[in-house]
N, C-alpha and C positions, 0 to 999 in steps of 0.2 A: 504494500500500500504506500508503502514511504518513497519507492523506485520511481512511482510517476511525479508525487511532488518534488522531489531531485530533479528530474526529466524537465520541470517546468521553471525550476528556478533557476537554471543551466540557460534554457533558450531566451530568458528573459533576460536575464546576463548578458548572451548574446545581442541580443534588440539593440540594449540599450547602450552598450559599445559600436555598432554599427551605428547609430542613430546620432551618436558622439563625434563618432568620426566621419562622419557626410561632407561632403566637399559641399558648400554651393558658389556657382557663380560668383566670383572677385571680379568689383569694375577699379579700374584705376583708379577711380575716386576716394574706395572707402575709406582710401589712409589720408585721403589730403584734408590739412584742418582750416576752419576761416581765423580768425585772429583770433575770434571767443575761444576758441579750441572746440568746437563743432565738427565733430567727423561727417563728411558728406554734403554739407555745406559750402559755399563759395563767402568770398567775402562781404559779399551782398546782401546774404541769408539765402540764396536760390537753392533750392535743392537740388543736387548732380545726380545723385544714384539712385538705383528703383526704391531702395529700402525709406531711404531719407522720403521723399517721393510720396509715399504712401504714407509714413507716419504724420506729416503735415497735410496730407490731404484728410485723415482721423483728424487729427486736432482740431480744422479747422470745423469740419462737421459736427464733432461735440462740442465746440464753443457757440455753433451758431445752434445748437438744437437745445442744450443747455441754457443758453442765454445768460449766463452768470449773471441775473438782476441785478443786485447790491453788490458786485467784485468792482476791486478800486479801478481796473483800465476800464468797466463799463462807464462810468459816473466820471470818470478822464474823457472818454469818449463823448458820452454824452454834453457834458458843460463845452469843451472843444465845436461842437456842431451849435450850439446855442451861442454862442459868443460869435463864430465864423457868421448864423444868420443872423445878429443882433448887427454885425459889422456889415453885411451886406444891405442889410433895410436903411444903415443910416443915410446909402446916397439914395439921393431924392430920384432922379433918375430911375433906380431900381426899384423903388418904394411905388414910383409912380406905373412903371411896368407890371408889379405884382398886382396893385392896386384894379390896372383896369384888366386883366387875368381874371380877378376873382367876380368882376363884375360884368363880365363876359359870360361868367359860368354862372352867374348867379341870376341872366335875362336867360337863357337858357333853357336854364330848369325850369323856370317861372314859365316860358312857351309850354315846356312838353309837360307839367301838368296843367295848364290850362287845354291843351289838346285832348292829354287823357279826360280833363272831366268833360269835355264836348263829346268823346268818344263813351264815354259811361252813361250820358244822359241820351244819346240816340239808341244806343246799344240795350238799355232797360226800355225805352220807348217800343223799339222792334220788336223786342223779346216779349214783351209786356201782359200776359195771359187772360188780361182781362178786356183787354182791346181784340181780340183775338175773337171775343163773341160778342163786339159793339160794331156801330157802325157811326160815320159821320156825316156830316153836309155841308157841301167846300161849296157854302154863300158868302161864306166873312160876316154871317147873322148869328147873334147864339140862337141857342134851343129856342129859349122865353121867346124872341120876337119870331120865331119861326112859324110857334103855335097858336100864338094870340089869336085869339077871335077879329078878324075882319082884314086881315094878312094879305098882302098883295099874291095871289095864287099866280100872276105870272111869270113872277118870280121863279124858275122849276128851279129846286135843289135836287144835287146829285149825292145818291148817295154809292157811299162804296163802304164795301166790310177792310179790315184791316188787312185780309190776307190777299184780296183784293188789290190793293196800295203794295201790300210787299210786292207780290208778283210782277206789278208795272213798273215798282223801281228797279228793278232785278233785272228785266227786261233791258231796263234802258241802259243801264250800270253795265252789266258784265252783256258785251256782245259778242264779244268771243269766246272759245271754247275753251274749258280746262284741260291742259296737258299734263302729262305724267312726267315728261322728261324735258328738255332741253331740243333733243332733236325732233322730235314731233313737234315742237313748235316753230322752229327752224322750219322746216316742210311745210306746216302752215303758210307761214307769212311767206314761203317762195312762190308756194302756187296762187296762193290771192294775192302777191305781190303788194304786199303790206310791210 
């Protein structure tokens, strides 16, 4: 019984000397040092060799995914970027560039929600479920004078139901046909030469 775990602590022996004495890839760089005594580095901080390479590409990914909140270069960094904008706003110039930026963006917005609520109040109109079983009468009279006793009858009002009205703005809105792709529409407008 004791033969196999001999047997096992032998090849694991073995492993773990082979494993020790692995050659890997030498680049001319690993020995060269920057002035910090940085192995792998240039004097610049560049990293030359694949090893260096990689471990700065980690770093930089755990600092940024990290975010060190409260580490003293973030709060370096930070007051650095406030000070650099604090010095940029003071010329008038630039102050006066950001200035009309923000108030570009801010007639803007002001269009596309005025648009969206022009699009919300047609869009509840069309949709509207209870117009759907009414009807109207496009005299430019309301109801009251429409009905009154002694009402000019030659007046005619037209009446239309609502689905009515959708179907003839539909009509007149979309005259051409829906396509699936691109080149069927293409072929379209070649043959009606549109």
């Amino acid at each position: 019984m004791n033969d196999w775990k001999d047997q096992l602590k032998e090849v694991a022996a073995v492993l773990r000397e082979q494993q020790k004495n692995k050659k890997t890839s030498k680049s001319r760089f690993d020995s060269l040092k920057n002035f910090r005594g940085r192995k792998g580095f240039n004097d610049t901080g560049i990293a030359l060799t694949e090893k260096t390479i990689k471990q700065q590409r980690n770093n930089k990914s755990n600092y940024r995914s990290r975010n060190y909140e409260f580490s003293r270069l973030k709060i370096i960094n930070d007051q650095r970027a406030a000070d650099a904008k604090a010095k940029r706003m003071a010329d008038p110039k630039t102050k006066r560039q950001v200035d009309t930026h923000y108030k570009i963006a801010d007639e803007r917005i002001e269009e596309e929600d005025k648009n969206l609520q022009q699009q919300r109040v047609v869009d509840g109109f069309r949709y509207n479920k209870k117009l759907h079983h009414a009807s109207m009468h496009l005299t430019g009279k309301p109801y009251s004078e429409i009905y009154r006793p002694g009402f000019n009858t030659e007046d005619v009002a037209a009446e239309i139901t609502a689905n009515e009205l959708d179907a003839a703005c539909s009509s007149v809105i979309n005259q051409e046909p829906e396509f699936n792709n691109k080149v069927e529409e293409e072929i379209y407008r070649l043959k009606n030469k549109k």
